[in-house]
C-alpha angles and dihedrals in degrees: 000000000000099000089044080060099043087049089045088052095045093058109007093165093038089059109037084056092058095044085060090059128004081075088067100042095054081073092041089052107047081046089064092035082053105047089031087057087046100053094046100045100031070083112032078043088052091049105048085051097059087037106110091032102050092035101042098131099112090344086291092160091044110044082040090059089037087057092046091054092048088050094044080053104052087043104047078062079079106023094099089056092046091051088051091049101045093017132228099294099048098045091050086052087044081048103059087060099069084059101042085052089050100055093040086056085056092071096066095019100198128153082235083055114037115035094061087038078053094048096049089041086061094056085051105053091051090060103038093054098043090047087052099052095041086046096052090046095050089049086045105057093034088055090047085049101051098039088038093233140140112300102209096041086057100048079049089056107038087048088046092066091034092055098031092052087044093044079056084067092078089046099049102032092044077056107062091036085065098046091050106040128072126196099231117210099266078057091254118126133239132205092050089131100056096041089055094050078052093053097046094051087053087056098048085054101054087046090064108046086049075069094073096050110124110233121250108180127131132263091244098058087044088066104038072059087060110029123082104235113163120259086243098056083052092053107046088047093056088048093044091047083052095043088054093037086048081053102052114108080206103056089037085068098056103041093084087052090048088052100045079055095067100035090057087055087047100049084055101046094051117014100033090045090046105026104039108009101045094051104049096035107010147214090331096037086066086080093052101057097038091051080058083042101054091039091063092032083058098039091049092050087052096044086038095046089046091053102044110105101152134308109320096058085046096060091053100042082056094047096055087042084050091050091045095054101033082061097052087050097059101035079059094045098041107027122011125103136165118266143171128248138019090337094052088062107038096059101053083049093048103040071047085069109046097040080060089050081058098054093040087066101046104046091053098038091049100050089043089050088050103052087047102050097039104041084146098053116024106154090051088050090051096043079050088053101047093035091065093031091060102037083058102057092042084062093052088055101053093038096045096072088055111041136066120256083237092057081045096060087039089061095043095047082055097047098055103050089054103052092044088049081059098037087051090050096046091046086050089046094048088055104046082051087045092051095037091055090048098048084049089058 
């Protein structure tokens, strides 16, 4: 209270005319971030989804997306460094290029093409996610400040928009793949040309609204823009802020939860698409279950973002997204098999949906944990997010061409049980600290 007050006598006119109107833009602002983040990734999300079925010759679409998660994980090491140098506008604007020059390499897929389209893209990503989650905190809590409301409600409901509006990607983008591609007799597809000009126009237009985004850095970062600190000092304080993050019981805990997150993507982006939709509805079919995919993936991020409070609303909400999820895996292991028919396409499109239920909650239950639990660091905790996310994923590409979908599900039904069991434990540690520090008081 006392330094609210100090800053209110210093420059009384400056902020009472900010007050007036900084409050409405945070709205303004996550409204742009939201529909800027659908209309690029309604096509990279398209894309990646068509991937290892349009680029099939030597596993061209799937080691191209495995080296561009190798690449997403050795760059979001020094993500969090590149958002506090250029801050987190302009890196979310440097970000969108890596996409828009992946899908442009997808209209002639080449090894020549697409694995250095891949490797830039993976510098890209790290920034731009890093950038967007740094970006949405800082709106939020300066929202909550202004308007003196709950913190973590906000962060729940900013990231519920955020998430709802980007889970709408799969269903718009896996929309107009299926409106614009056609299975040809041989089973290749045609109209692969149009759909990625589509796609690059969608792209160029949500480069340029994230344009109009306000800036909300700090101060701090602001002057780290302007000052000339040595490459080295930089250095040594993002490996010190990793050092202390890798350190973090805390952050140890979620990490397994962090990486099932991405396996879980990725399990839907290469093995679902390959192993269960293709097969009962084909090439073209891809389009239509993601499309069911991304809608309840969508509707979940907007409920789940709605709901979340603090942490105790967050563990449930994960719990319910785990079980979802847990069931589709092993309705997929124990019982499904391929048929003709009605029924052969109900259930893709249905296991679709819930899988989508799955991601919604996470995506909006891991940014809002983390900007609970990091207020200090949040561009390290989101480079940490999107590190283990992405090297995750990079492992389900390059072992997807050689296993089998029920080694797959093996793997999944593992993996989540291992990271809940140490999201339960962290959200039971975090509790016991909570109530003892209150009982201390």
């Amino acid at each position: 209270m006392d330094s609210v007050a100090t800053h209110d006598e210093e420059s009384p006119l400056i902020v009472n005319d900010l007050e007036i109107k900084n409050p409405k833009n945070y709205a303004r602002d996550i409204h742009i971030l939201s529909w800027a983040f659908l209309l690029i990734f309604l096509a990279y999300g398209a894309a990646q989804n068509l991937e290892s079925t349009v680029n099939n010759e030597q596993d061209l679409g799937t080691t191209s997306l495995g080296i561009l998660y190798v690449s997403f994980t050795f760059f979001s090491l020094l993500a969090s460094l590149v958002v506090r140098v250029l801050g987190s506008k302009n890196a979310l604007i440097l970000g969108t290029t890596g996409y828009w020059l992946f899908v442009a390499a997808n209209l002639k897929p080449t090894w020549y093409t697409m694995v250095p389209a891949s490797l830039y893209l993976g510098f890209a990503a790290s920034i731009i996610w890093v950038g967007q989650g740094t970006y949405l905190t800082a709106t939020a809590r300066g929202h909550a400040r202004d308007y003196k409301l709950h913190e973590g409600t906000i962060i729940g409901n900013f990231n519920g928009e955020f998430w709802g509006l980007f889970a709408l990607h799969q269903f718009v983008g896996n929309l107009i793949s299926l409106a614009l591609l056609k299975d040809g007799e041989d089973g290749s597809t045609s109209g692969t040309t149009l759909l990625f000009v589509v796609f690059l126009c969608s792209m160029t237009l949500g480069t340029i609204l994230m344009c109009f985004l306000q800036k909300r850095d700090s101060k701090e970062q602001d002057d780290l823009q302007d000052s000339s600190v040595s490459l080295y000092a930089s250095l040594a304080s993002l490996w010190k802020s990793a050092s202390l993050l890798l350190s973090n019981v805390q952050m140890l805990l979620v990490i397994p939860l962090i990486a099932y997150s991405g396996l879980q993507q990725a399990f839907v982006w290469a093995d679902f698409t390959k192993s269960v939709v293709t097969p009962a509805m084909g090439v073209s079919g891809v389009g239509g279950a993601m499309a069911v995919y991304g809608a309840c993936d969508a509707i979940c991020s907007l409920v789940a973002g709605r709901l979340t409070s603090g942490l105790k609303s967050i563990t449930l909400i994960v719990s319910g997204g785990a079980l979802f999820q847990a069931i589709a895996f092993f309705w997929l292991l124990l019982k499904y098999s391929p048929t003709s028919g009605v029924l052969g396409t109900i259930c893709p499109l249905l296991m679709a949906a819930i899988l989508g239920i799955g991601d919604g909650v996470f995506n909006t239950q891991l940014s809002a944990l983390l900007a609970l639990l990091f207020k200090h660091d949040m561009e390290g905790a989101f480079a940490q997010l999107k590190l283990w996310q992405s090297a995750s994923i990079a492992v389900v590409f390059f072992l997807s061409p050689h296993i089998s979908l029920q080694a797959m599900l093996v793997i999944m039904l593992v993996g989540i049980f291992i990271s809940y069991g140490g999201f339960l434990f962290l959200t039971l540690r975090v509790e016991k600290a909570f109530i003892s520090s209150v009982s201390d008081a």
